[in-house]
C-alpha positions as CSV (number, residue, x, y, z in Angstrom):
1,X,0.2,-12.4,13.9
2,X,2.4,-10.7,11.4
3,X,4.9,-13.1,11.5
4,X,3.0,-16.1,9.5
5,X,3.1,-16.0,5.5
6,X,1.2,-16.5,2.9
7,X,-1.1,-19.9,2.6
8,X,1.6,-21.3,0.7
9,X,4.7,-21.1,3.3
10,X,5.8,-22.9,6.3
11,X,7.0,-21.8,9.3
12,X,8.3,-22.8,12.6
13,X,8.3,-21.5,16.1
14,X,12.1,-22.1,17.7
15,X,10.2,-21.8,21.1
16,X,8.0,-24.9,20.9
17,X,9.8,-26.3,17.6
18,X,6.4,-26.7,15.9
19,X,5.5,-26.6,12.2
20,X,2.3,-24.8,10.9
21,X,1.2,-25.1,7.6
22,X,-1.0,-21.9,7.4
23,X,-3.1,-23.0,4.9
24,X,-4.3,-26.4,6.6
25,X,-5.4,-24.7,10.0
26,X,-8.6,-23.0,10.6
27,X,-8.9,-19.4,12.0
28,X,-9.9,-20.8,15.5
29,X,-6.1,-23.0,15.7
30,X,-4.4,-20.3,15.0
31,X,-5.6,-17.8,17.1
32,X,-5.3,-20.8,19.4
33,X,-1.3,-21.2,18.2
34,X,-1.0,-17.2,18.6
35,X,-2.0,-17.5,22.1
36,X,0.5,-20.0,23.0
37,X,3.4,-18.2,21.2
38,X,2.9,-15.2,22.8
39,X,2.4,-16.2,26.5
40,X,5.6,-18.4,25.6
41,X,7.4,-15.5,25.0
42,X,6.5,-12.9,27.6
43,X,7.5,-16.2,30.5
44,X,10.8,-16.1,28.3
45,X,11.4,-19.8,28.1
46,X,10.4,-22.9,26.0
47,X,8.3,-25.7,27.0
48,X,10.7,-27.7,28.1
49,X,12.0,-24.6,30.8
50,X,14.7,-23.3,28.9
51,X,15.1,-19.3,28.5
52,X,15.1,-18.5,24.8
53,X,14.4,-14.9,25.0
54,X,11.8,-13.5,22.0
55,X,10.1,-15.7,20.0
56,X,11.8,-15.6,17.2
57,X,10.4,-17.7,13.5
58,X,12.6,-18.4,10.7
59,X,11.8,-20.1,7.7
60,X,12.8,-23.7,6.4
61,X,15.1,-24.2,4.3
62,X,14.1,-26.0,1.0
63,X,15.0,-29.8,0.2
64,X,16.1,-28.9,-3.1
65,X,19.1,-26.3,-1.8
66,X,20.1,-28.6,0.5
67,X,20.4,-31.1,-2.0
68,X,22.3,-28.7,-4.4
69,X,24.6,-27.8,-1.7
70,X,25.3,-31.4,-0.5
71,X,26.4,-32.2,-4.4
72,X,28.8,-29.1,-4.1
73,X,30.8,-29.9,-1.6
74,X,31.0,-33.6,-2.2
75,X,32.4,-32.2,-6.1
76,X,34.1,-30.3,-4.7
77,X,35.9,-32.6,-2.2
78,X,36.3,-35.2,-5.4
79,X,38.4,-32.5,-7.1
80,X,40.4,-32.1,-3.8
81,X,40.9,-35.5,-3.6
82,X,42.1,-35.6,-7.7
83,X,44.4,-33.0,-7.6
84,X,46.2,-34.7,-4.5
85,X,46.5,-37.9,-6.3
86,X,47.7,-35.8,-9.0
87,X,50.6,-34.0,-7.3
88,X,51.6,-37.6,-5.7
89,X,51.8,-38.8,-8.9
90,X,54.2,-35.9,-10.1
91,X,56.5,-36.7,-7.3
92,X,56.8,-39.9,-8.3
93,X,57.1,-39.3,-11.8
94,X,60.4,-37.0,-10.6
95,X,61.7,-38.3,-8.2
96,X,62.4,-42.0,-9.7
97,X,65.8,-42.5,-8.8
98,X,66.6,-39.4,-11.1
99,X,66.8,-41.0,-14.0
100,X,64.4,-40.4,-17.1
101,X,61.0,-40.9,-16.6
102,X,59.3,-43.2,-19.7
103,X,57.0,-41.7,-22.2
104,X,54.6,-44.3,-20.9
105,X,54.7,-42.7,-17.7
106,X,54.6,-39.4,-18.1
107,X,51.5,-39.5,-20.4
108,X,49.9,-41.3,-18.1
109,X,50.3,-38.2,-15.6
110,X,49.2,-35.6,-17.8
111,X,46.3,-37.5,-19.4
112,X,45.0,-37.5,-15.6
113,X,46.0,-33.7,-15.6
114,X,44.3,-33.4,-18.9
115,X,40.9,-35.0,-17.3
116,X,41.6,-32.4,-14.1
117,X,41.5,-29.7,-16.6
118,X,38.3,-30.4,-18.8
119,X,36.7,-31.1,-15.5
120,X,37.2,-27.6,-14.0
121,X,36.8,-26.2,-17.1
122,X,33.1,-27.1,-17.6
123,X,32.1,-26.4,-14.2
124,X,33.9,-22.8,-15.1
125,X,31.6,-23.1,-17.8
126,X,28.6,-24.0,-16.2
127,X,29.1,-21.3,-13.1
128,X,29.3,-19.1,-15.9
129,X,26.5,-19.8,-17.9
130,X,24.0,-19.9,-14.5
131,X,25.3,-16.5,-13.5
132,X,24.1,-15.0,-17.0
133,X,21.2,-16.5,-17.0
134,X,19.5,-15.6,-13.4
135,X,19.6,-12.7,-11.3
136,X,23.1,-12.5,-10.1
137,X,24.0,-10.6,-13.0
138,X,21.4,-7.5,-11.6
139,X,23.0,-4.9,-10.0
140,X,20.2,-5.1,-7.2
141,X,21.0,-8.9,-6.5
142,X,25.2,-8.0,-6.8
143,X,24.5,-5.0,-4.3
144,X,22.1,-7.7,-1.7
145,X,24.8,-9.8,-1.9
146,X,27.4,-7.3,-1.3
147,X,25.6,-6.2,1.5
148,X,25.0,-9.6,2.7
149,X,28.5,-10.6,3.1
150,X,29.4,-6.9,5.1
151,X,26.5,-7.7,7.0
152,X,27.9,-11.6,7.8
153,X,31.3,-11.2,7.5
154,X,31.2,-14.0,5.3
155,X,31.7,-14.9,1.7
156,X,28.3,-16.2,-0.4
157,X,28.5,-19.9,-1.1
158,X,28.7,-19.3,-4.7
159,X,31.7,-16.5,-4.2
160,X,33.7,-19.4,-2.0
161,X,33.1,-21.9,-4.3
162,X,34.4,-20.2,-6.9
163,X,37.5,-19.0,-5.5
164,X,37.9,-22.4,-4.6
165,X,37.9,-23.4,-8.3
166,X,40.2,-20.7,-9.2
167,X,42.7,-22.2,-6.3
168,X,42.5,-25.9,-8.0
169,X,42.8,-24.1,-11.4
170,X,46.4,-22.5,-10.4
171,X,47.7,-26.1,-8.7
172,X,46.9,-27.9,-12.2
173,X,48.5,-25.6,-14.2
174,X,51.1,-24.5,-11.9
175,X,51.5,-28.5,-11.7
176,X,52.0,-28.9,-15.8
177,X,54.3,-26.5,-16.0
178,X,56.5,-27.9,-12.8
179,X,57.0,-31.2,-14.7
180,X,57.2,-30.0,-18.8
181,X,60.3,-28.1,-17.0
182,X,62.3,-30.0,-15.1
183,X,65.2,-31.3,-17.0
184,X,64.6,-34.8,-17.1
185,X,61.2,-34.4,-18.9
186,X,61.2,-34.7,-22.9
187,X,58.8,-32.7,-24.6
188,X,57.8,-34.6,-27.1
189,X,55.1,-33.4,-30.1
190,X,52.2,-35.4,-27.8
191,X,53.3,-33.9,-24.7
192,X,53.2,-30.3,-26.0
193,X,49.8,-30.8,-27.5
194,X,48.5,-32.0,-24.3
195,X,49.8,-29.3,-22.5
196,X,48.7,-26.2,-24.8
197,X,45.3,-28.1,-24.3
198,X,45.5,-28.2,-20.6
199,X,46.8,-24.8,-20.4
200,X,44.2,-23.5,-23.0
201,X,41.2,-25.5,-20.7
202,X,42.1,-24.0,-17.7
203,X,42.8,-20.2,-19.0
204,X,46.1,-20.0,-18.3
205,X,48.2,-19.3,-21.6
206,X,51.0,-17.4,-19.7
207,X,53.4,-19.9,-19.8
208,X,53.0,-21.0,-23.4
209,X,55.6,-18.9,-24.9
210,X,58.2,-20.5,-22.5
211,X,57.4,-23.8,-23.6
212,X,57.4,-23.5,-27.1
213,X,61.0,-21.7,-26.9
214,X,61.9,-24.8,-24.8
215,X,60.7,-27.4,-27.4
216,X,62.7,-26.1,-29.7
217,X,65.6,-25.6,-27.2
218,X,65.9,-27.7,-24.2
219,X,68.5,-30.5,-24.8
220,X,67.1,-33.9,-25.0
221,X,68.1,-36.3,-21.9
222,X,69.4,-39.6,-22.5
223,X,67.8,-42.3,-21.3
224,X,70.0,-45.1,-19.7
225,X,72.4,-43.0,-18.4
226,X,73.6,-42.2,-14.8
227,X,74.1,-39.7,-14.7
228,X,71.8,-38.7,-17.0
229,X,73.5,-36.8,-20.1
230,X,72.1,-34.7,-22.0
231,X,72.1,-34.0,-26.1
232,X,71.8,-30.2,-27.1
233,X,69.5,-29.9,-30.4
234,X,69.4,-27.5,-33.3
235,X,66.9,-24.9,-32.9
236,X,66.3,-24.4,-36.4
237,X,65.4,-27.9,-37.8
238,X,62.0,-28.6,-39.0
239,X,61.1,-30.7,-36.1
240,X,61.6,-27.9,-33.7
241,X,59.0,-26.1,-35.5
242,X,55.4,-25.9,-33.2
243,X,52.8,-27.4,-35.1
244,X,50.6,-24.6,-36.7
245,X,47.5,-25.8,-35.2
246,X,48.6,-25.4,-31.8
247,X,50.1,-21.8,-32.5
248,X,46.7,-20.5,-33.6
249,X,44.9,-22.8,-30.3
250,X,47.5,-20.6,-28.1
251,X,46.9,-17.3,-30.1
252,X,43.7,-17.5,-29.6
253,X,43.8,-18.2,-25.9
254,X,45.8,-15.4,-25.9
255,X,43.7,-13.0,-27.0
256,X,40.5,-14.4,-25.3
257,X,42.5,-13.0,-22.2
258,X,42.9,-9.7,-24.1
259,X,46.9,-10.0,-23.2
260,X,48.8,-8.2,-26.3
261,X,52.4,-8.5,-25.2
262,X,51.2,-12.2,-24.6
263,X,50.1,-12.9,-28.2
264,X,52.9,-11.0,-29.7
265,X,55.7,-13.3,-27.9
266,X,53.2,-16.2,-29.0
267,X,53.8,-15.2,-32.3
268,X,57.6,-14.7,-31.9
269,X,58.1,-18.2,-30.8
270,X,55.7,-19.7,-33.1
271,X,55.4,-19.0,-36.9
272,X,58.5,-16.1,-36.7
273,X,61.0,-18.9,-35.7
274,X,63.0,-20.1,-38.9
275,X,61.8,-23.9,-37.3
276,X,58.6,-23.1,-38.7
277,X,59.4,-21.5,-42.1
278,X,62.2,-25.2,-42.9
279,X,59.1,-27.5,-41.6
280,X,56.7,-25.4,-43.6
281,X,58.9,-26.0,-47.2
282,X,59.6,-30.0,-46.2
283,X,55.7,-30.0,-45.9
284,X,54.1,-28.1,-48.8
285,X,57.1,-27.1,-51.5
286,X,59.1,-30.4,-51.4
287,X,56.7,-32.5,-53.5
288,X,55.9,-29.7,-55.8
289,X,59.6,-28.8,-56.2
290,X,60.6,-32.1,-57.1
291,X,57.6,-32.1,-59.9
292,X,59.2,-28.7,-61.2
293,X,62.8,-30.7,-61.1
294,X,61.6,-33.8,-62.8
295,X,59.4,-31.4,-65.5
296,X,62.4,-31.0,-67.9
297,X,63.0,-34.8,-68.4
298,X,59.9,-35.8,-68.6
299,X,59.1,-33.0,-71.2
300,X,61.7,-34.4,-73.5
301,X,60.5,-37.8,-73.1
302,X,57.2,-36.9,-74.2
303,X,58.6,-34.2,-77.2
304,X,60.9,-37.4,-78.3
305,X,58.0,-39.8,-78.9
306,X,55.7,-36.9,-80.8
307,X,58.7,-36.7,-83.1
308,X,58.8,-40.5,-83.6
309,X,55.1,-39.7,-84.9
310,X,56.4,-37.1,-87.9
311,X,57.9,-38.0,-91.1
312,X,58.0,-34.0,-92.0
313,X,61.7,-33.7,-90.8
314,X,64.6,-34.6,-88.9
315,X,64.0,-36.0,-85.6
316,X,65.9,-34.8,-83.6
317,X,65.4,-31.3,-84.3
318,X,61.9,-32.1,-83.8
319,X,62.3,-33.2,-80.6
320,X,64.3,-30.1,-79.4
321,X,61.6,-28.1,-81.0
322,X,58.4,-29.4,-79.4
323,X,60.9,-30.1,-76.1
324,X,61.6,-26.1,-76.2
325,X,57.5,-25.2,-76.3
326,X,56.5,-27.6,-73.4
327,X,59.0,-25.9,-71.6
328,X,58.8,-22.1,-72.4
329,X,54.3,-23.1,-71.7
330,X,54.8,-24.6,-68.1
331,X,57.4,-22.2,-67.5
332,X,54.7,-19.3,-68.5
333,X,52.1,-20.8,-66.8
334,X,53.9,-22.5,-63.6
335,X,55.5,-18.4,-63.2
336,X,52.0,-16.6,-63.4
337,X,50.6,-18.7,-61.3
338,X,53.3,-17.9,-58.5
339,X,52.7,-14.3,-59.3
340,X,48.9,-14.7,-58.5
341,X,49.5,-17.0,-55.6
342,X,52.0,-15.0,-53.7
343,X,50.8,-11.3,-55.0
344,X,47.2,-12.4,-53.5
345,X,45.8,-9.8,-51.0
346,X,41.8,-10.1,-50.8
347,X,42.1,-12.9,-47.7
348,X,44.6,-9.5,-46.0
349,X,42.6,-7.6,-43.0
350,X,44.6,-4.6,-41.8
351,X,47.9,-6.0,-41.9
352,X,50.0,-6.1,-45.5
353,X,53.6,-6.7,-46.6
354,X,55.7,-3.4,-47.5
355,X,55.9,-2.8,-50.9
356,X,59.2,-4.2,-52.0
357,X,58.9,-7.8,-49.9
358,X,59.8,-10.1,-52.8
359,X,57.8,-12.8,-53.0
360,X,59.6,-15.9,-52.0
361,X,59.2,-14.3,-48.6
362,X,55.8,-13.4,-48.5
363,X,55.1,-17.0,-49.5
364,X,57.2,-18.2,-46.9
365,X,55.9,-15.8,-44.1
366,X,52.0,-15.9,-44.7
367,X,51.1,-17.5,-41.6
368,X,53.4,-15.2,-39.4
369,X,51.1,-11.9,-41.3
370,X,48.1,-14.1,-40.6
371,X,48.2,-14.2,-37.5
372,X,49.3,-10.6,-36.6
373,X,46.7,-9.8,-38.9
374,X,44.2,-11.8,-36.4
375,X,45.9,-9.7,-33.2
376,X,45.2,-6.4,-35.1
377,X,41.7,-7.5,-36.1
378,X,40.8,-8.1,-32.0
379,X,42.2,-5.1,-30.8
380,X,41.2,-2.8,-33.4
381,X,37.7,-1.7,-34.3
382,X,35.2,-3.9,-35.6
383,X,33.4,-1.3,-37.5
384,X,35.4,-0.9,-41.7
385,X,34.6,2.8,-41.2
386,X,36.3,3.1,-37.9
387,X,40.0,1.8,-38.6
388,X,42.4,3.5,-38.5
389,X,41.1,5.7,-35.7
390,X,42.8,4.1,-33.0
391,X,45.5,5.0,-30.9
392,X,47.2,5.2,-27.8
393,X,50.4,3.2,-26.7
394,X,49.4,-0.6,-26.8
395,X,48.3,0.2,-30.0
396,X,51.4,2.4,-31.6
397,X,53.7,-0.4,-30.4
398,X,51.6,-3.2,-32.0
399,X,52.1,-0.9,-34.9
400,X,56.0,-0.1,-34.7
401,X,56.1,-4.3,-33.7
402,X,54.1,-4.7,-37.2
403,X,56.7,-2.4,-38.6
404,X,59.6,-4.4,-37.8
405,X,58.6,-7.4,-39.4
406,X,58.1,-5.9,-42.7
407,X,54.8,-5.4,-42.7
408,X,52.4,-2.4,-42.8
409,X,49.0,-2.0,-40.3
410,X,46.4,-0.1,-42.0
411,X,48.1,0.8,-45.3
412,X,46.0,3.6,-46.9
413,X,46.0,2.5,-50.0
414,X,44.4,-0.5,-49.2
415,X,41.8,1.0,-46.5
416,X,37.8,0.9,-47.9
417,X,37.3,4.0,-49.6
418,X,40.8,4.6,-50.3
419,X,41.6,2.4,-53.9
């Protein structure tokens, strides 16, 4: 018969419900088997008397997909099962007699959400990386399967699955964002870092611009209080300011989802606000300022004891003398070195400061023309030869949005080939 298969594959008979193994039979059996099989199905019923219609052979179905199935769905019910426990938890968290929920608690929650989100995200991952490697990526295997699902009317396992992952990836996040929000929540420095990291797992940056306007804004609750009162904070103190190192983690998320109004309000609520600029002077010009204060006196300590030394003239004016040249050296030095700090432009891509932009500012603004640099570096072309060639209207209003922070994309003089 047609129907059997090579030596190597097994087949059954859904009229008797035997198994062959083709290779382990001799002619004789299965001409023997043939017989049978055919007489079975010109009577029209099985063995046992029941009508079957055609004999009809299908193959089996190997151990190992069974297997691989089986693990799916249990996954995929353990993830269920999380993100329920999850959203009970939540509840609790909020509705706990409305007062403030303890930092003790809430961490707890999003350290399971946390969990929830590196989980999906390496089964993301690993969906991903199986898909490039094997044939799902031909078009011939994209087209069988297309055709497969018309012909079915259902989806593919792999298709359901991962819609199903997409659906737990919207309740986490839409989850993190629910609590961070509600009014009785304080977003502390530990709770925004965990939630940029969730919200950077999962893929869903969206609402980070939000939440970093609401650090910096949303007025603090008092705990012990009922009702609870609130305490409305300044905006523009240094700890309002997001920590760089989650601006550039949600940048960069931003722009792995190729959203450009995204990463520009990212920006804007990140290194633009004046939070940033305070916290960024506390941090890296306070110490060095008060070394520049403390420069003068300890100069003339120094210049007093090398006049001690001499014996050519009067002290004193000695001292003012050598007092005057430590000065008018660090002073020389200290200011060139500013000059050559802040004037600095080989680290600059495509995006530089207007001529004019005294320095102070450029100093104080190098991480905001950093990372608008970065956005105009993933948008534009890779290729040195090439920039400057682009256009259309995402990319004049990432210039004109360049513009109006005093500072120039592509400036010809600067371009290769240009100097």
């Amino acid at each position: 018969m047609k129907a059997f298969r090579s030596h190597t594959s097994r087949l059954i008979c859904t009229h008797c419900g035997g198994r062959v193994v083709a290779s382990r039979r001799s002619r004789e059996q299965i001409q023997q088997f043939s017989q049978l099989a055919s007489s079975t199905a010109s009577s029209g019923r099985r063995p046992g008397g029941v009508l079957r219609g055609r004999a009809a052979w299908t193959s089996v179905t190997p151990p190992g997909r069974v297997h691989r199935a089986t693990a799916t769905r249990d996954e995929s019910s353990g993830l269920d099962e999380a993100v329920q426990d999850l959203i009970q938890r939540g509840d609790i968290l909020l509705n706990h007699s409305g007062a403030v929920p303890t930092e003790g608690h809430t961490q707890s929650v999003f350290e399971m959400c946390r969990a929830l989100a590196t989980t999906l995200a390496g089964a993301q991952k690993q969906s991903s990386g199986k898909a490039k490697g094997g044939i799902v990526n031909s078009a011939s295997a994209l087209l069988y399967l297309e055709k497969g699902r018309k012909r079915t009317g259902r989806q593919s396992p792999a298709t359901a699955a991962s819609e199903h992952r997409k659906k737990l990836v919207d309740e986490v996040s839409d989850f993190a964002y629910h609590v961070i929000t509600q009014p009785q929540v304080f977003i502390s420095p530990w709770l925004l870092k965990t939630y940029v990291t969730i919200q950077t797992l999962l893929g869903r940056p969206d609402s980070l611009p939000e939440i970093f306007d609401l650090y910096a804004n949303k007025p603090v609750p008092q705990a012990k209080t009922d009702p609870v009162r609130y305490k409305p904070q300044n905006p523009k103190r240094a700890k309002s300011a997001v920590p760089a190192d989650l601006a550039t983690a949600a940048l960069n998320s931003a722009i792995e989802s190729r959203d450009m109004a995204l990463a520009l309000d990212i920006v804007h609520t990140t290194f633009a606000r004046p939070a940033f600029v305070r916290a960024k002077v506390i941090r890296r010009a306070f110490l060095p300022g008060v070394a520049v204060g403390l420069t003068p006196a300890a100069a003339y300590v120094v210049a007093s004891q090398f006049a001690a030394q001499q014996l050519a003239g009067d002290g004193y004016l000695s001292a003012n003398v050598a007092w005057a040249g430590m000065l008018a050296y660090l002073g020389f030095t200290g200011t060139l070195g500013f000059v050559a700090l802040t004037t600095a432009n080989d680290h600059m891509e495509r995006v530089t400061w207007v001529p004019g932009t005294p320095l102070r500012e450029r100093w104080l603004r190098e991480e905001e023309r950093a990372a608008l640099d970065k956005v105009a570096g993933a948008w534009g072309f890779k290729e040195l030869l090439r920039r400057g060639e682009e256009e259309g209207e995402e990319w004049e209003a990432l210039r004109e949005w360049i513009g109006s922070r005093g500072m120039l994309l592509d400036n010809e003089n600067l371009m290769p080939g240009m100097q």
